[in-house]
C-alpha positions in Angstrom: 0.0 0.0 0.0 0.9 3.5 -0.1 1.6 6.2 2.5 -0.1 8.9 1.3 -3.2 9.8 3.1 -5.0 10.7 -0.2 -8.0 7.2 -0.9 -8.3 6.5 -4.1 -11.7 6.2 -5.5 -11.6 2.3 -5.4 -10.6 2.9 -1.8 -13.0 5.2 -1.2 -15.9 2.8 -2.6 -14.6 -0.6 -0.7 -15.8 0.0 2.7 -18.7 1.8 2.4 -19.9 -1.8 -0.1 -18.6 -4.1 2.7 -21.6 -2.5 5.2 -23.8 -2.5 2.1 -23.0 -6.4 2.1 -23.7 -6.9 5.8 -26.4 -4.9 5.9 -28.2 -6.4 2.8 -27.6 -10.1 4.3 -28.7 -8.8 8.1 -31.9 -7.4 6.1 -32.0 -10.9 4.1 -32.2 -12.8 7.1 -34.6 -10.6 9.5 -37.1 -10.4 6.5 -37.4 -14.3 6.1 -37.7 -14.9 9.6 -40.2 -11.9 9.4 -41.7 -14.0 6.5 -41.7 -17.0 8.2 -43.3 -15.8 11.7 -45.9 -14.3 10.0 -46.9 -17.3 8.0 -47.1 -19.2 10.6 -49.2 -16.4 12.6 -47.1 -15.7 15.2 -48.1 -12.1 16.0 -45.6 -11.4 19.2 -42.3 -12.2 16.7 -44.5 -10.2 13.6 -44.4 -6.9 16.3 -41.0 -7.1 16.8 -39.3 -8.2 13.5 -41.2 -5.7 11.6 -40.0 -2.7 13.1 -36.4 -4.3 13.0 -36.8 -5.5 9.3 -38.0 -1.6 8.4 -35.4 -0.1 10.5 -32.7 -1.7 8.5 -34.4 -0.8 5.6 -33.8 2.6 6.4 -30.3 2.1 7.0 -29.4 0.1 3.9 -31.5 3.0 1.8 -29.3 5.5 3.6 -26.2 4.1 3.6 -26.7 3.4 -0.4 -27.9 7.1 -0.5 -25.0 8.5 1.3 -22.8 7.0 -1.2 -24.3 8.5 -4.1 -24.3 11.6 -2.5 -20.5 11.5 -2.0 -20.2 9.8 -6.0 -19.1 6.6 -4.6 -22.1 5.1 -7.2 -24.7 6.5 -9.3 -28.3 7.2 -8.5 -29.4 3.8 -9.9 -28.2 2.1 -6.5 -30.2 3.5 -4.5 -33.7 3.4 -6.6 -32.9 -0.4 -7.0 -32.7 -1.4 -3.2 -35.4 0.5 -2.7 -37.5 -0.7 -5.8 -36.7 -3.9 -5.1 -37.4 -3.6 -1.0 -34.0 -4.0 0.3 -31.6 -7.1 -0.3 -31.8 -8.3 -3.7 -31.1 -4.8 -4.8 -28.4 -4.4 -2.5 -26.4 -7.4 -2.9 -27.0 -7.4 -7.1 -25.8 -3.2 -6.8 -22.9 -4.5 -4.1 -21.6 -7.5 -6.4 -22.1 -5.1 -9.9 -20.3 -2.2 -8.2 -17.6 -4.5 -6.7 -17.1 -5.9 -10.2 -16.3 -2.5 -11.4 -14.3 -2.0 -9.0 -12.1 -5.3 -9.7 -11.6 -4.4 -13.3 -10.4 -0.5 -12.1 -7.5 -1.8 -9.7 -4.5 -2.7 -11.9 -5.3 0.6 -13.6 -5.3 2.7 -9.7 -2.4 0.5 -8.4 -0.5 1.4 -12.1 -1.5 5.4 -11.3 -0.3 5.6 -7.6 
């Protein structure tokens, strides 16, 4: 690595797509359960996953927001978690942008 303090954009991107990824797969996992509690009508889990499932909602749409804000990604990441209600979006934005990001490195490494 280098010892300048200045990121480069690949940098930049990485950890912000890491939480994106945890995130995603915490919101993957609380809206199954949510799924499953609910089918089988279990109201007391329902109450409490909900607003769990909803408030990492939030979180992923800011997080993904955040980053477009600061051009880390384009607009389109953000519309598609949210279009898509979360995780699929996420993970399909995370694993397209971290693609991008692959191909970019020998050219970042070669600039520094």
């Amino acid at each position: 690595m280098v010892d300048s303090p200045v990121l480069t954009t690949t940098q930049r991107t990485r950890r912000p797509l890491q939480i994106v990824r945890w995130v995603a797969l915490a919101n993957a996992l609380l809206l199954v359960t949510l799924v499953t509690a609910s089918v089988m009508d279990n109201r007391e889990w329902v109450s409490v996953l909900g607003p769990l499932h909803g408030g990492n909602f939030m979180l992923l749409l800011t997080i993904v927001g955040v980053g477009a804000v600061d051009k880390l990604w384009s607009w389109w990441f953000p519309v598609g978690v949210f279009f898509t209600g979360g995780p699929l979006g996420a993970l399909i934005g995370e694993w397209i942008i971290s693609r991008r990001l692959a191909r970019q490195e020998p050219l970042d490494h070669h600039q520094e």
